[in-house]
C-alpha positions as CSV (number, residue, x, y, z in Angstrom):
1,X,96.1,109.9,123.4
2,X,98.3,107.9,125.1
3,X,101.7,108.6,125.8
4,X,104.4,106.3,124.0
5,X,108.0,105.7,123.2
6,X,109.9,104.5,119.9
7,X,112.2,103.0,117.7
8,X,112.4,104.3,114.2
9,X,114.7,102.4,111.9
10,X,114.9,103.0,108.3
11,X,114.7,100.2,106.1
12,X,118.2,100.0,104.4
13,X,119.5,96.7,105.4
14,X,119.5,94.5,108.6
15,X,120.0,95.9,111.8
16,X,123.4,95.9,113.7
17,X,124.1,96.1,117.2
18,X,124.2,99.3,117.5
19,X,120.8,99.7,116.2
20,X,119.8,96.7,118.8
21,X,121.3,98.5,121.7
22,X,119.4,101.8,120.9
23,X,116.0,99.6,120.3
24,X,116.6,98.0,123.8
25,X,116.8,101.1,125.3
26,X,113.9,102.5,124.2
27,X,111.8,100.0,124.6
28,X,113.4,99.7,128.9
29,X,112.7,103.6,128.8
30,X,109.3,103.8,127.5
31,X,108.3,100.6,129.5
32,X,109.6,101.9,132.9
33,X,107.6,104.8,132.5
34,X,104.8,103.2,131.7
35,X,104.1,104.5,128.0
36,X,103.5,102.6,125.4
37,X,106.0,101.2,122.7
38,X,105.5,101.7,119.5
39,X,107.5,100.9,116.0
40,X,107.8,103.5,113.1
41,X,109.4,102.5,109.5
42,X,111.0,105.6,108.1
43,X,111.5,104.7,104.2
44,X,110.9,107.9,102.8
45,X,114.3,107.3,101.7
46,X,116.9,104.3,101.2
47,X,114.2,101.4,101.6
48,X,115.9,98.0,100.3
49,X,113.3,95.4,99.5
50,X,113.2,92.9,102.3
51,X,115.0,94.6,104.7
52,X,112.0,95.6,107.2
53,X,110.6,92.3,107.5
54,X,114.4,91.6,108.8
55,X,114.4,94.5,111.0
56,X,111.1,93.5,112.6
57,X,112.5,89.3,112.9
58,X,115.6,90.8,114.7
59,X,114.0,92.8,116.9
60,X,111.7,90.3,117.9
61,X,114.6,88.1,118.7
62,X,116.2,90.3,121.2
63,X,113.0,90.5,122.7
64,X,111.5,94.0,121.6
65,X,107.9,94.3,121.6
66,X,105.5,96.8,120.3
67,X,101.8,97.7,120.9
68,X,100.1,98.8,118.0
69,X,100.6,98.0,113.9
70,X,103.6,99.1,112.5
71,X,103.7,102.3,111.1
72,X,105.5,103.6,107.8
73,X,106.7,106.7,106.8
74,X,105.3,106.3,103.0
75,X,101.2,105.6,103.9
76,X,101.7,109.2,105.9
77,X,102.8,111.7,102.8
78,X,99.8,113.7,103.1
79,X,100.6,114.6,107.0
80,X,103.5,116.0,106.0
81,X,102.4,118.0,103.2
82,X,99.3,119.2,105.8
83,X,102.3,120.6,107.8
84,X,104.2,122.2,105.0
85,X,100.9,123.9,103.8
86,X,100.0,125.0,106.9
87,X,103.7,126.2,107.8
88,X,103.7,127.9,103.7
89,X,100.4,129.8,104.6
90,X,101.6,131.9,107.5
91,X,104.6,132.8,105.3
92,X,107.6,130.8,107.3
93,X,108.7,128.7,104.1
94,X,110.6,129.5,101.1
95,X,111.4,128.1,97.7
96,X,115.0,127.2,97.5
97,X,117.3,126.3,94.6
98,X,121.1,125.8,95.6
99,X,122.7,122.2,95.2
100,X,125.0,121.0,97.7
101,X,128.2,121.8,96.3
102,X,126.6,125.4,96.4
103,X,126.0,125.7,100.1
104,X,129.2,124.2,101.2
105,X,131.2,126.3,99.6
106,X,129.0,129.6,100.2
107,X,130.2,131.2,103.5
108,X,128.5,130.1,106.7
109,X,127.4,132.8,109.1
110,X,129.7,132.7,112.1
111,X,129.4,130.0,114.6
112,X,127.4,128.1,112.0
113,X,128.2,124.5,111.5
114,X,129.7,123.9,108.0
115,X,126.8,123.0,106.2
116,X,124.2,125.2,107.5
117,X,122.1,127.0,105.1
118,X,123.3,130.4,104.5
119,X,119.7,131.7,103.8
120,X,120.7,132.6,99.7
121,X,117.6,132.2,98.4
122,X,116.0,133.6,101.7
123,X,115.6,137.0,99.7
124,X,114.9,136.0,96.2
125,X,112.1,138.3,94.0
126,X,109.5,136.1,92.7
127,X,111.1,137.0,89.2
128,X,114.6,135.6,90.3
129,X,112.2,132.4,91.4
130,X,110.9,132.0,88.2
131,X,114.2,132.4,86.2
132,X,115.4,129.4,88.6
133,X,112.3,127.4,88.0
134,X,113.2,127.2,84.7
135,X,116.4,125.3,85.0
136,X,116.2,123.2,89.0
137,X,113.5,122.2,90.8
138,X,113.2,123.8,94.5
139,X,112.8,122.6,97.7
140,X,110.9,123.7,100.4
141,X,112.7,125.4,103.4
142,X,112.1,126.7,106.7
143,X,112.0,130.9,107.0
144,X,113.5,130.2,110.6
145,X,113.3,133.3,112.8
146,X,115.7,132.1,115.4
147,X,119.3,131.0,115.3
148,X,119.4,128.4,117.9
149,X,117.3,126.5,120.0
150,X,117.9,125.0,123.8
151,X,116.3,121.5,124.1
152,X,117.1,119.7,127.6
153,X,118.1,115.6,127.3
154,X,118.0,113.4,130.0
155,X,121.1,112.3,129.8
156,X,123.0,115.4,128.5
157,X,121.8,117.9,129.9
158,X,120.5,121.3,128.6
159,X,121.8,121.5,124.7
160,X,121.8,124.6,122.5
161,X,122.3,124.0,119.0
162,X,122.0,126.1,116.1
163,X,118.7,126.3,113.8
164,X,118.6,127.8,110.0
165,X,116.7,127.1,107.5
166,X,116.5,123.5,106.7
167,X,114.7,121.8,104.5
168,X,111.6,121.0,104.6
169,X,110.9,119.0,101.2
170,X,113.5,117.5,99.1
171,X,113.7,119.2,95.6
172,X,112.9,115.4,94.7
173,X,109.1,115.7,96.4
174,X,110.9,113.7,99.0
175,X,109.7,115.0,102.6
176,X,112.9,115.7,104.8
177,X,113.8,113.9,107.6
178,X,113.3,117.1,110.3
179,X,110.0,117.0,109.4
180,X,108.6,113.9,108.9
181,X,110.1,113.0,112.5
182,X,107.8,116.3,114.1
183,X,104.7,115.3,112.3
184,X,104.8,111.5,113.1
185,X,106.0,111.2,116.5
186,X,102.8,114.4,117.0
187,X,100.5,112.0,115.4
188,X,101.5,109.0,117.2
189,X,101.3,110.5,120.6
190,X,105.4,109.9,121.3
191,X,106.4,112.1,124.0
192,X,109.4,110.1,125.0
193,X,112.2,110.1,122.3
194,X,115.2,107.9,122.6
195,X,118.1,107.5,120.3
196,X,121.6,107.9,119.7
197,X,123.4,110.7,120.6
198,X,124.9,111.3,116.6
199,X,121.4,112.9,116.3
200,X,121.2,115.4,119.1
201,X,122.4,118.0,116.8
202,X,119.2,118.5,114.8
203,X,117.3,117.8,117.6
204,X,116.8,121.7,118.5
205,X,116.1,122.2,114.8
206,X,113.3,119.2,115.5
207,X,111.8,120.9,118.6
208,X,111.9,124.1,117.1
209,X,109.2,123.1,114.1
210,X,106.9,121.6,116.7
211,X,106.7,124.5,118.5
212,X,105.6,126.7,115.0
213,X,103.4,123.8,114.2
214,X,101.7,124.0,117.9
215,X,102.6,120.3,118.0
216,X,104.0,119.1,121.8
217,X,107.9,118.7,122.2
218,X,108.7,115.1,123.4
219,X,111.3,114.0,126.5
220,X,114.6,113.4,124.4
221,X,117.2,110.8,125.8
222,X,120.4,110.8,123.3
223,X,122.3,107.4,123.9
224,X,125.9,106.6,123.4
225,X,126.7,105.0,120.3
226,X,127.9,101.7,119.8
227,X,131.7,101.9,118.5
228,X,134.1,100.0,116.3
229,X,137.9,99.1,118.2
230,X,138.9,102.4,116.5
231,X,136.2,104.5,118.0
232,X,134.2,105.4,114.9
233,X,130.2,104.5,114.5
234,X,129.7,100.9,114.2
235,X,128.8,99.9,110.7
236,X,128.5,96.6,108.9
237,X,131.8,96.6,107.3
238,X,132.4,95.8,111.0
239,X,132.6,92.5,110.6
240,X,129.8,90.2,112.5
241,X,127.8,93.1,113.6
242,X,124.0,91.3,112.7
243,X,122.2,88.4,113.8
244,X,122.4,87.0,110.9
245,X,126.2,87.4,110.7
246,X,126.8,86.6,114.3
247,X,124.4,83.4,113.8
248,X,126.8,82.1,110.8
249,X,129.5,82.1,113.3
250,X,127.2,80.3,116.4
251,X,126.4,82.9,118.3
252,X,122.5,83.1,119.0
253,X,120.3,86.2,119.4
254,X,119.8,85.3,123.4
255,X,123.6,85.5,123.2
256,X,124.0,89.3,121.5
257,X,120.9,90.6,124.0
258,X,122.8,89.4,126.9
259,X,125.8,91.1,125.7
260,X,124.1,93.7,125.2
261,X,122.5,94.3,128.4
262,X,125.4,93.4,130.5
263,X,126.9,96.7,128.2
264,X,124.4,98.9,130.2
265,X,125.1,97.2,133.8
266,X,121.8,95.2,133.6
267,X,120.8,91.5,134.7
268,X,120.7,88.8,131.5
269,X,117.8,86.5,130.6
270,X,115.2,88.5,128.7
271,X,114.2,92.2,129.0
272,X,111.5,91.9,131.2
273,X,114.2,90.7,133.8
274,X,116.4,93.7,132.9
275,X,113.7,95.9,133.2
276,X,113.3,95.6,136.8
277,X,116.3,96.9,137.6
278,X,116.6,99.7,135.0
279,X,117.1,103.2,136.2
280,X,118.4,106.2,133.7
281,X,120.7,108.1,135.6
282,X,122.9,104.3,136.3
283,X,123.1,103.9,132.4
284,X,126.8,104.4,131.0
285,X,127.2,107.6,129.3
286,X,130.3,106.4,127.2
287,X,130.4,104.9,123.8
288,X,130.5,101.3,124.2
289,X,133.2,99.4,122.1
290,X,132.0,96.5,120.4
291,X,134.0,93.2,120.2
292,X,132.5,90.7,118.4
293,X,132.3,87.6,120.8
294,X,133.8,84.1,120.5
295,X,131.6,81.1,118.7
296,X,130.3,79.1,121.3
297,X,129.7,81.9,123.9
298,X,126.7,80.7,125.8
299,X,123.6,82.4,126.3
300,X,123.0,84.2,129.8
């Protein structure tokens, strides 16, 4: 199979620059490497009617391309279940029955991030199962048999983060995010995997479940984020953070990927021009502060 990047939005609403800037980058990542680029739709969760035919229009506007029909997470449910079975079979999942208020206030083992799974219904009796069944549905989670796991990131480094036992399936039938990522980019042949650095966290809980599915571990690059003038995560109560926003107020598309690419110390006019003189280890490795530019700014 051959070897590919990829950009993975989820279809909530239209894309901001943030989301741009990541898409930019892994398209001038996969393409300087010669891999493919590919484009995955993950609305397993949050998908607001319309919204990916925007996502798709925007990124063709900044100049993203991709080589092969667009993939969604939905038309791919029985992959995942394949997994959960197989992973179920060999005895490493678990029915679980906690809410949320449940595990944050249960104690954490120690040097767990608030929020990790503190494995209480690691050791339940298939009688205290069914009594549970009764009154909550479960979901599915991981027996995890390490702690932590070291991934290495081409941009930061080595990174050890901690594993428990996250969830596999939703108690809603919903597949989880952790694994839905393993299974698709596995079946898509992705070996290269670039996003924002926000997610580098689970990322040793993600190469830790391909390694028990026997599934390959791709090349991680975590990016800086895009950030507001306070320093917190860009978000579209921003102000004119989308093309469509930024368009109201006359600034073109041409304009935002030129600001954008200037951002990571590259050469304006289209990607293709930018990707000539791309090289990793020159990219910025702070957040970049977004200032949303005058009407009228031109274009290159």
């Amino acid at each position: 199979m051959t070897s590919a990047g990829r950009f993975a939005p989820s279809p909530s609403g239209e894309l901001h620059v943030g989301n741009l800037r990541t898409a930019i980058l892994a398209w001038l990542f996969a393409r300087s490497t010669g891999r493919n680029f590919l484009l995955r739709v993950e609305d397993l969760d949050r998908a607001r009617s319309g919204a990916e035919a925007e996502q798709l229009r925007d990124l063709h506007a900044v100049g993203v391309t991709w080589d092969a029909a667009v993939v969604r997470q939905t038309e791919r449910t029985r992959l995942y279940a394949a997994a959960i079975d197989s992973l179920t079979a060999e005895g490493r999942t678990y029915e679980c029955f906690c809410t949320r208020r449940e595990i944050q206030d249960a104690p954490s083992a120690p040097h767990a991030p608030q929020g990790a799974y503190p494995g209480t219904c690691r050791r339940l009796s298939e009688a205290e199962r069914e009594i549970r069944r009764a009154s909550r549905p479960a979901s599915i989670r991981l027996r995890a048999d390490v702690s932590e796991w070291a991934v290495e990131d081409q941009l930061q480094g080595n990174y050890t983060g901690v594993v428990d036992d996250f969830v596999l399936r939703r108690n809603d039938g919903v597949t989880a995010y952790n694994l839905a990522v393993v299974v698709d980019d596995a079946a898509q042949g992705i070996d290269q995997v670039v996003r924002g650095d926000d997610l580098l966290p689970s990322t040793p809980r993600q190469a830790y479940l391909a390694t028990l599915l026997g599934l390959p571990v791709p090349e991680y690059a975590h990016v800086p984020l895009v950030v507001n003038h306070d320093g917190a995560r860009l978000a579209k109560r921003d102000g004119a953070v989308t093309l469509g926003d930024l368009a109201a107020v006359g600034i073109a598309a041409g304009t935002v990927r030129d600001i954008i690419l200037r951002s990571l110390g590259l050469p304006e006019g289209s990607l293709e021009t930018a990707l000539a003189a791309f090289h990793p280890e020159g990219l910025p490795r702070d957040p970049w502060v977004w200032i949303t530019p005058k009407a009228g700014t031109a274009s290159g």
